[in-house]
C-alpha positions as CSV (number, residue, x, y, z in Angstrom):
1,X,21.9,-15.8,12.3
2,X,19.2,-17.2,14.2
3,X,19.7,-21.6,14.4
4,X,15.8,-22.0,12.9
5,X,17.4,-19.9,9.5
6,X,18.6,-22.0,6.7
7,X,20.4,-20.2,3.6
8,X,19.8,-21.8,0.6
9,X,22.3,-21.3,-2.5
10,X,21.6,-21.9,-5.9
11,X,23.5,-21.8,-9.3
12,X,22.5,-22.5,-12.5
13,X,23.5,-26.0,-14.2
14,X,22.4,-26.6,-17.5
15,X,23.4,-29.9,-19.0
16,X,22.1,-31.4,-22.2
17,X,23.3,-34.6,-21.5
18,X,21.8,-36.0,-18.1
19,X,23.7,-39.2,-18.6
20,X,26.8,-37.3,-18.9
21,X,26.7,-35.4,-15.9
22,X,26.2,-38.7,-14.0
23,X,29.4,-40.4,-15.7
24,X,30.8,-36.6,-14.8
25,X,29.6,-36.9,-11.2
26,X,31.5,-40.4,-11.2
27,X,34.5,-39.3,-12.4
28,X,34.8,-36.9,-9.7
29,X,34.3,-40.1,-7.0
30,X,31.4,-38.8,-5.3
31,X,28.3,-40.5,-4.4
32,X,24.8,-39.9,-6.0
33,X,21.2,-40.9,-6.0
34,X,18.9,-40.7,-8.6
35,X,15.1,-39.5,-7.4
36,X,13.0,-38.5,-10.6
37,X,14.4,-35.8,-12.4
38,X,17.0,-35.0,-9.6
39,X,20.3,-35.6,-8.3
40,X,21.2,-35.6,-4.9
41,X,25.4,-35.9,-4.5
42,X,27.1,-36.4,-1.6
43,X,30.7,-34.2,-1.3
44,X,33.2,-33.9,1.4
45,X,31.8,-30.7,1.9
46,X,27.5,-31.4,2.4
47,X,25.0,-32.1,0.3
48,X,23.9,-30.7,-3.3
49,X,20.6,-31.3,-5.4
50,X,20.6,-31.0,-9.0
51,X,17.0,-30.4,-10.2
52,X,15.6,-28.3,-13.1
53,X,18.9,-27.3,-14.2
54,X,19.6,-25.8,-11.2
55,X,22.3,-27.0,-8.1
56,X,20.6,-26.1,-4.7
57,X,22.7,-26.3,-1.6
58,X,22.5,-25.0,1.6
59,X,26.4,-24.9,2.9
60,X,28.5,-22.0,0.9
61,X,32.0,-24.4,0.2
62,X,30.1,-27.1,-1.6
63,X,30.6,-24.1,-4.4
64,X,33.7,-25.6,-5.1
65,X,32.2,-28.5,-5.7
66,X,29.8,-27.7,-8.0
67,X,32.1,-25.8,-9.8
68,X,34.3,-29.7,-10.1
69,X,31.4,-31.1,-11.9
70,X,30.6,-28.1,-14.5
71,X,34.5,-28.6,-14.8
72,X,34.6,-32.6,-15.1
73,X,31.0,-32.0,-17.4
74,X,33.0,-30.2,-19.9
75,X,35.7,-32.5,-19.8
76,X,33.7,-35.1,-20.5
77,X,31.5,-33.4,-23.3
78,X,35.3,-32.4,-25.1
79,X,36.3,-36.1,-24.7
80,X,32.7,-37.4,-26.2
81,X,32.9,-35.2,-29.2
82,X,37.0,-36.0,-29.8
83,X,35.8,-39.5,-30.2
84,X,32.9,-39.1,-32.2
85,X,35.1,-37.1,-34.9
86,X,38.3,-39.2,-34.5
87,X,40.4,-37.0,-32.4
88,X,43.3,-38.0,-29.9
89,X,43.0,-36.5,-26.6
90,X,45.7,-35.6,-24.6
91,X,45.4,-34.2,-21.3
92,X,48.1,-31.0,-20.9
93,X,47.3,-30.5,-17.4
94,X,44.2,-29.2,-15.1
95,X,41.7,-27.6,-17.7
96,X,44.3,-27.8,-20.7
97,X,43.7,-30.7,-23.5
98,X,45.0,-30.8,-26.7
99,X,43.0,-32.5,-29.3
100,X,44.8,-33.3,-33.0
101,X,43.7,-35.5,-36.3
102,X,46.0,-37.1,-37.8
């Protein structure tokens, strides 16, 4: 690959919450900055840009990453909805919550 070439990766990222994502984004312990209607976050891995409902990034293992924050959005959208309907939460392990009503 020629150094003047730059590969530029995107996935799709649709979040009906922006607010969420951010407090997602948090939870995770990266950094973030807020310019209009997108996100730029810094991971360990390189920079990402959340715009339009879509994550644009340029280096291939900030996939993992991405993937992280659809994983902590979900988390958080479970944990929003538990409390709005009066559920207890209890975290099982990675990606496994149980939710009862008593």
């Amino acid at each position: 690959m020629p150094c003047y070439e730059v590969n530029l990766i995107s996935v799709d990222l649709k979040v009906a919450d922006h607010d969420m994502l951010l407090d997602a984004i948090k939870a995770l312990g990266l950094k973030y900055r807020v310019i209009g209607d997108s996100i730029e976050v810094d991971t360990p891995a390189g920079q990402l840009t959340i715009s339009n409902g879509t994550a644009q990034f340029s280096n291939s293992s900030v996939q993992q990453w991405v993937n992280k924050i659809k994983q902590a959005y979900s988390f958080k959208t479970v944990e929003k909805v538990s409390k709005k309907y009066k559920f207890t939460l209890t975290t099982k392990g990675e990606n496994k919550i149980v939710l009862r009503r008593y």
